[in-house]
N, C-alpha and C positions, 0 to 999 in steps of 0.2 A: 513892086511898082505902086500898089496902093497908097504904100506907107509913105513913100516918094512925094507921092500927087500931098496925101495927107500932109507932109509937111509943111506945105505955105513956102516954102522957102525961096527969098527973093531969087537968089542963084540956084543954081541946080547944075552939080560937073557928076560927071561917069562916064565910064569908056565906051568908045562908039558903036566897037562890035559887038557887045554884049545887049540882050534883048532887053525893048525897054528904054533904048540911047533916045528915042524920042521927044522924052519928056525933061533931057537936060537942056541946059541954055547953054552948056560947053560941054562937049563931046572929045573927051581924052584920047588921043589916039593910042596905037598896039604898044605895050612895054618898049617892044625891039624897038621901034622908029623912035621913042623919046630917050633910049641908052643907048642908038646906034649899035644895036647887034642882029647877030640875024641865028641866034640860037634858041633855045627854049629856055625860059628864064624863072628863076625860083618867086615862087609866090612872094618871099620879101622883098626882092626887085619888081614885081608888078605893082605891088601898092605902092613904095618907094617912089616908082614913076611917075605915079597920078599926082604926089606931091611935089615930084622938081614939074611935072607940066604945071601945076598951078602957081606955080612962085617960087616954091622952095630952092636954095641954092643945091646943085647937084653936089654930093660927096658920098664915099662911100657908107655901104649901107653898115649898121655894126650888129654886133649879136644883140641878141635881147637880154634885157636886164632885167633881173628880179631879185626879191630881198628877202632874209626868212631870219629867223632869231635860231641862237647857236641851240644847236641841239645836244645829249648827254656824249661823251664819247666814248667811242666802242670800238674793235676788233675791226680791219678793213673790211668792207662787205661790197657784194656785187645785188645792186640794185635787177628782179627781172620781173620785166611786165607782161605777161602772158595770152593776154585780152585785149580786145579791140570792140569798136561800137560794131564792126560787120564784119560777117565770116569771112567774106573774101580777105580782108585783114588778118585774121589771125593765125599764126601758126600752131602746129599739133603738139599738146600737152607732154606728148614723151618728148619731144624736141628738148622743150623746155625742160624738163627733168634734167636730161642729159646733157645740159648747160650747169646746168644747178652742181649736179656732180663735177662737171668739168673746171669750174670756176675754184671749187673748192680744193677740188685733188691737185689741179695743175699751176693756180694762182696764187692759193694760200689766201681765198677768199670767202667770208661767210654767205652764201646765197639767202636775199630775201627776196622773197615772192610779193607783188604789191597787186590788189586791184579794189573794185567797187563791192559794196556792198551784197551785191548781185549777182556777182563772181562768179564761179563754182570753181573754188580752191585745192578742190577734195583730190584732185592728181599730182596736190605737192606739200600734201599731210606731209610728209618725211622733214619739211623745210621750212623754216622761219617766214609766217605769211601775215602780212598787215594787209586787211582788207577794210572797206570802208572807212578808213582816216579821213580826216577830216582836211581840206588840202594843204592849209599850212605846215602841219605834219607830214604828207609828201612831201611838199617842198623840201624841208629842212630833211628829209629823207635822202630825197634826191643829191642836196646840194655839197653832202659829204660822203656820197657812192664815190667807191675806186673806180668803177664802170656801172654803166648799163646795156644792157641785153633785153631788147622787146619789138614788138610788133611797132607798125607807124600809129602815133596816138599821144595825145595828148602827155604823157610822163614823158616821150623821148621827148619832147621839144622842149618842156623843162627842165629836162638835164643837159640839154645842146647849151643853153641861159646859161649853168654852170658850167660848161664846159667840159662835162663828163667824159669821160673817154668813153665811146660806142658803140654798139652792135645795132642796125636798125632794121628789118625785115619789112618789107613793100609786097602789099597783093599787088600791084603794079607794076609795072616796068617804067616808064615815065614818071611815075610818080617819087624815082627815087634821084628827079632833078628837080620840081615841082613844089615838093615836101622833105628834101633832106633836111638835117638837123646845120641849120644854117650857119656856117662860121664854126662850126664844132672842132678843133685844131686835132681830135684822136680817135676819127669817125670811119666806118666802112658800113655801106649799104648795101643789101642784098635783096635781089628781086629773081624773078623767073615765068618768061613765056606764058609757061604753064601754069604761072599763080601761084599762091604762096606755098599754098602744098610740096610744089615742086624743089622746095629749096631744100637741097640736103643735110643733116644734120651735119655732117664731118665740114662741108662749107663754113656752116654757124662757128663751129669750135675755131676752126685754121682761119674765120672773121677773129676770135677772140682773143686769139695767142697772137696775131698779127698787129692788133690794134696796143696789144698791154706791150709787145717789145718793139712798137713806138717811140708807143709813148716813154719806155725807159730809155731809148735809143735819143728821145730828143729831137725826132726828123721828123714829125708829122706836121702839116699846113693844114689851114685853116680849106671846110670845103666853098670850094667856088663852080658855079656851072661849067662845064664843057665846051669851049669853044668850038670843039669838031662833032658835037650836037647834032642830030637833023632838027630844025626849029617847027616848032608848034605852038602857035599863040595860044594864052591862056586870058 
């Protein structure tokens, strides 16, 4: 709100029910009332919204684009991101292992392990691990993965940009409308009650074989919210 005020700015738009709607000159109303829906809608339709209330002509919203320079080429590999910024994020390391294997034995896919600096890599010694890249080397990582397999965070939604085929794990349950990998045409998200903990490893895998004879099959659509939704504005 400081930064709001700080701005000077002759106009001032942001949505109404968010705290703080005081200090705009336009007051945006809920996503649903400007798309006419009454479901919970993905963060890229909320912002989207704010833009057809201010002028923009309404059309569909599209994936996100991004650009990277070609990278060396190599052996198909399955991109997996193990880490997340909070625990309630991320799932447990054997998990991951036992994707690692899976990917490999059952896809004919080289597992690479990707995270920060910061990482702790040390439960996938056994497996090709790029930590602390620099991002435009994720990117170009990412953007020629046969799939990815990871927690919700920042690498799945740059591979959604590519269109990766996916595996995505939610500490949430709502969050896997909110934050799925928008537009992703070869995606399955999994969430559980009980938190990410809860999600079974044989889930993960039968997500993995499900998504790769897909995508060979040709029958996958792009993800779109649920119209039989219970709506929660965001």
């Amino acid at each position: 709100m400081a930064l709001t005020l700080a701005s000077r700015a002759a106009i001032r738009a942001g949505f109404g029910h968010h705290r703080g709607s005081g200090l705009y000159h336009i007051r945006i109303p809920r996503a649903q009332e400007i798309l006419g829906v009454e479901r919970p809608v993905h963060t890229a339709e909320h912002l989207a919204s704010a833009m057809f209330y201010l002028g923009c002509p309404h059309q569909e919203i599209p994936r996100a684009q991004l650009f990277v320079t070609p990278g060396a080429q190599r052996r198909p590999y399955a991109v997996i991101h193990p880490t997340a910024a909070a625990p309630y994020k991320t799932w447990h390391a054997h998990g991951f292992a036992a994707v690692a294997k899976h990917v490999r034995e059952g896809h004919g896919l080289d597992p690479v392990f990707i995270g920060s600096s910061g990482d702790d890599m040390a439960p996938f010694r056994d497996f090709e691990c790029v930590a602390g890249a620099p991002l435009g080397d994720v990117k170009s990582l990412l953007s020629r993965a046969s799939l990815f397999v990871g927690n919700d965070s920042g690498p799945a939604h740059i591979a959604a940009a590519f269109n990766v085929p996916m595996v995505v794990l939610f500490g949430r349950v709502e969050h896997q409308i909110t934050w799925a990998p928008w537009r992703a045409t070869a995606a399955r998200t999994l969430g559980d009650a009980g938190g990410i903990p809860a999600i079974a490893t044989g889930q993960v895998l039968s997500a993995i074989d499900d998504v790769q004879h897909s995508r060979e099959r040709g029958d996958h659509q792009p993800f779109l919210p649920s119209p039989h939704a219970t709506c929660r504005p965001i």
